[in-house]
MARBA-3410 file (N, C-alpha, C, O; in Angstrom, 1 decimal):
73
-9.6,53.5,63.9,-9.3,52.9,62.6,-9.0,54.0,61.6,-9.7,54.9,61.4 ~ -8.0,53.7,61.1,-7.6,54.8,59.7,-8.3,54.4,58.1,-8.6,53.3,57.8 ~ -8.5,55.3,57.6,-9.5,55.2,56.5,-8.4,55.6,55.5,-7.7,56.7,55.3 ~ -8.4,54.4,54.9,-6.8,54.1,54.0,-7.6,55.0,52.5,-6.8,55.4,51.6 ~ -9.0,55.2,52.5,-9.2,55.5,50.8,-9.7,54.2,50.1,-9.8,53.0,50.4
-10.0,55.1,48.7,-10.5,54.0,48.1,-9.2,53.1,47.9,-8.1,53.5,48.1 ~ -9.6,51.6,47.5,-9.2,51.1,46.8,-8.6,51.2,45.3,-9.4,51.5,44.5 ~ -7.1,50.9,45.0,-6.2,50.8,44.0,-7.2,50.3,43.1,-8.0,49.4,43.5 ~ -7.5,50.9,41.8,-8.1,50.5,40.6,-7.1,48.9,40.5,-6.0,48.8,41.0 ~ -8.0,47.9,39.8,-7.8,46.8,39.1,-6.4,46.9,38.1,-6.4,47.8,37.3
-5.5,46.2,38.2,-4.5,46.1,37.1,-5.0,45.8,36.2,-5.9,44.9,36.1 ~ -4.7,46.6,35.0,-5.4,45.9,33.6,-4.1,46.3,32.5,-3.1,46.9,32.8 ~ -4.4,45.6,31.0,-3.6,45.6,30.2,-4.4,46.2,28.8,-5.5,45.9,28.4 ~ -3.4,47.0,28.4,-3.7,47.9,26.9,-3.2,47.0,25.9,-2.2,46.3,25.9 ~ -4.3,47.3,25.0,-3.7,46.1,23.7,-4.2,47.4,23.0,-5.1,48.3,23.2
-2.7,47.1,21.7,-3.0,47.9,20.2,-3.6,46.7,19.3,-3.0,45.7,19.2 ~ -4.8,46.9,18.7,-5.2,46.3,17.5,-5.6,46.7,16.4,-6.5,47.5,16.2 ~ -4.9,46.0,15.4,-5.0,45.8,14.1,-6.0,45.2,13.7,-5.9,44.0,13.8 ~ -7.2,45.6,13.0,-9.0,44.5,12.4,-9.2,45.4,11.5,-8.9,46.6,11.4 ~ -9.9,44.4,10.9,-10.9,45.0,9.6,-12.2,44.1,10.1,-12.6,43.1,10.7
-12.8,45.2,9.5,-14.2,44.5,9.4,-14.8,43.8,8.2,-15.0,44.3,7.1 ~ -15.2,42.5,8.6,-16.0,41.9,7.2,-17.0,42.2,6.4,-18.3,42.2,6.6 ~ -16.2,42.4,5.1,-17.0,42.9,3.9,-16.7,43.9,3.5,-17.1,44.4,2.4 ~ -15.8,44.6,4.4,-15.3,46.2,4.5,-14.0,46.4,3.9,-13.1,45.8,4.6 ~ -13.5,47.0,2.9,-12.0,47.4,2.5,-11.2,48.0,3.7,-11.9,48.2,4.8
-10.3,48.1,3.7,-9.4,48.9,4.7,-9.2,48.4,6.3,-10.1,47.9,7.0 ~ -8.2,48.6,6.7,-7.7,48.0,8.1,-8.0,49.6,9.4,-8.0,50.8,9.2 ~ -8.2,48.9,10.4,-8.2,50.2,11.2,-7.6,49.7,12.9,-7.4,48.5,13.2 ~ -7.5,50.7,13.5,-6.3,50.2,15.1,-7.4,50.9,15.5,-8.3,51.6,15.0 ~ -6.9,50.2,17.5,-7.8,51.1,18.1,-6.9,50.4,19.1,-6.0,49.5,18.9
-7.4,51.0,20.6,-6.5,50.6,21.7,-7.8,49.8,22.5,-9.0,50.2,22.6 ~ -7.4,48.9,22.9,-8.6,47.9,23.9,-7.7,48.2,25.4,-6.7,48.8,25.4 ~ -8.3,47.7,26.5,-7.5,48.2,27.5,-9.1,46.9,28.2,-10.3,46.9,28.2 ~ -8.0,46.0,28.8,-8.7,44.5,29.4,-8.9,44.8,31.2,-8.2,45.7,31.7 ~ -9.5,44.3,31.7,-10.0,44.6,33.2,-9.5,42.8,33.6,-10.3,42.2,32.9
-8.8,41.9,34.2,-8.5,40.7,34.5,-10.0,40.3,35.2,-10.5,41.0,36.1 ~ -10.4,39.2,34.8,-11.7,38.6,36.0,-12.7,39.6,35.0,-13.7,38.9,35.1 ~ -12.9,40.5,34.4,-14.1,40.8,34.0,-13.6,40.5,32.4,-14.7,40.3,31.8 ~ -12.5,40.5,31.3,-12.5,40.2,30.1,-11.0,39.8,29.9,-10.0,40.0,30.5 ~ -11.2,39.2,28.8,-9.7,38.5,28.3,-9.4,39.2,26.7,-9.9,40.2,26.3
-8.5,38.2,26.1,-8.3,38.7,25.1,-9.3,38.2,24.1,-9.7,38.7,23.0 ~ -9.6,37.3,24.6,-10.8,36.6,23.0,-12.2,37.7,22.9,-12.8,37.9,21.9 ~ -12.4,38.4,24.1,-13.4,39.3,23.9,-13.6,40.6,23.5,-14.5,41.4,23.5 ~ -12.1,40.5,22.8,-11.5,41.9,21.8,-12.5,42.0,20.3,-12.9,43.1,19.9 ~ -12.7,41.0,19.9,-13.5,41.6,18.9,-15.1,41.6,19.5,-15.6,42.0,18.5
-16.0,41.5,20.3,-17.3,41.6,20.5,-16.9,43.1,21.1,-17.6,44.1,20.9 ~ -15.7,43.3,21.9,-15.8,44.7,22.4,-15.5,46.1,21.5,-15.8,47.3,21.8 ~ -14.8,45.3,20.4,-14.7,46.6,18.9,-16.0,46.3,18.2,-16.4,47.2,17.4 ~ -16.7,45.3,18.4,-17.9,45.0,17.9,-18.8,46.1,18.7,-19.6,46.8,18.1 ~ -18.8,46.1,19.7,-20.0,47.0,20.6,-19.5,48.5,20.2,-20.1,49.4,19.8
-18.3,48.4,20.6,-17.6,50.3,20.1,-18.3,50.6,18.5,-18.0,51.8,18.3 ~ -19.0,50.0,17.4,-18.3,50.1,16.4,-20.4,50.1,16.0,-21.0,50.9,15.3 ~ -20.9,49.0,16.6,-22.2,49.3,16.2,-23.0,48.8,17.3,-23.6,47.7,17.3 ~ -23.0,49.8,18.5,-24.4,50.0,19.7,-25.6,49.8,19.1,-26.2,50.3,18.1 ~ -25.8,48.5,20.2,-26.9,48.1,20.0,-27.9,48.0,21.3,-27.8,47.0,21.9
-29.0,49.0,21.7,-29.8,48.8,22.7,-30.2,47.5,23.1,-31.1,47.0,22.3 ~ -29.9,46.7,24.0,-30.4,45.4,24.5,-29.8,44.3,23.8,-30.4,43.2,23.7 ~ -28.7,44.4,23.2,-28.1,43.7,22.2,-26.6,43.0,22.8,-26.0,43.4,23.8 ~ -26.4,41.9,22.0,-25.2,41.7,22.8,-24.2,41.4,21.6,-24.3,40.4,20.9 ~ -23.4,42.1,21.4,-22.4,42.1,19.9,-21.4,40.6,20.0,-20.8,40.2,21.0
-21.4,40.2,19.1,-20.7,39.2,19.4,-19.3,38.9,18.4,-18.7,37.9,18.0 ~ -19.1,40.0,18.2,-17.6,40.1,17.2,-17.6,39.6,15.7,-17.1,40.1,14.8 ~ -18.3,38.7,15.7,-18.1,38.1,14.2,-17.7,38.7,12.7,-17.2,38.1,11.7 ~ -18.1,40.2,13.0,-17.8,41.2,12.0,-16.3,41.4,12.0,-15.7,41.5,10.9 ~ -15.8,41.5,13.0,-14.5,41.9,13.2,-13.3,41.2,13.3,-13.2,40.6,14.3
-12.3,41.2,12.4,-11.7,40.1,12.0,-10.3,40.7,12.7,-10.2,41.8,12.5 ~ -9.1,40.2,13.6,-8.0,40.6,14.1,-6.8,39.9,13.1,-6.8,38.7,12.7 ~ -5.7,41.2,12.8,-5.2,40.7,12.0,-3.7,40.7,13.3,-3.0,39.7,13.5 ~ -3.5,42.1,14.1,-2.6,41.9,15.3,-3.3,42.4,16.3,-4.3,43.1,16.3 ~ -2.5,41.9,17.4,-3.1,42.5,18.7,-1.5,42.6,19.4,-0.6,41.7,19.3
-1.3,43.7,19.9,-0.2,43.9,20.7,-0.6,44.3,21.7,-1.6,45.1,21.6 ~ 0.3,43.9,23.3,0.3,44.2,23.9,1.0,46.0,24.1,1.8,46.4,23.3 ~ 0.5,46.6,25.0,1.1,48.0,25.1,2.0,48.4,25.9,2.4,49.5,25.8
END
């Protein structure tokens, strides 16, 4: 039998986004980049939410972070 290697990484998709955070002046981008089967797009702000304030044993849940665009890349 031939040993083909690992397996092809997961197709995934890069989003540019546009948020602010609530309560906070000013807009800020950042790039998200989605894994299919493990996150979608609604889970763009809990995941700038966890980038933005780690929380040991915590589960961020975006609320803070408000999307003003999201583009695909």
């Amino acid at each position: 039998m031939r040993d083909l290697g690992p397996p092809p990484p997961p197709d995934t998709t890069t989003y540019r986004v546009r948020y602010a955070l609530a309560g906070r002046p000013g807009v800020r981008q950042a790039e998200v980049t989605l894994v299919p089967g493990h996150s979608r797009e609604s889970d763009i702000p809990a995941l700038l939410d966890a980038r933005l304030h780690p929380r040991p044993g915590g589960r961020p849940d975006g609320r803070r972070v408000v999307l003003l665009d999201v583009t695909e890349v």
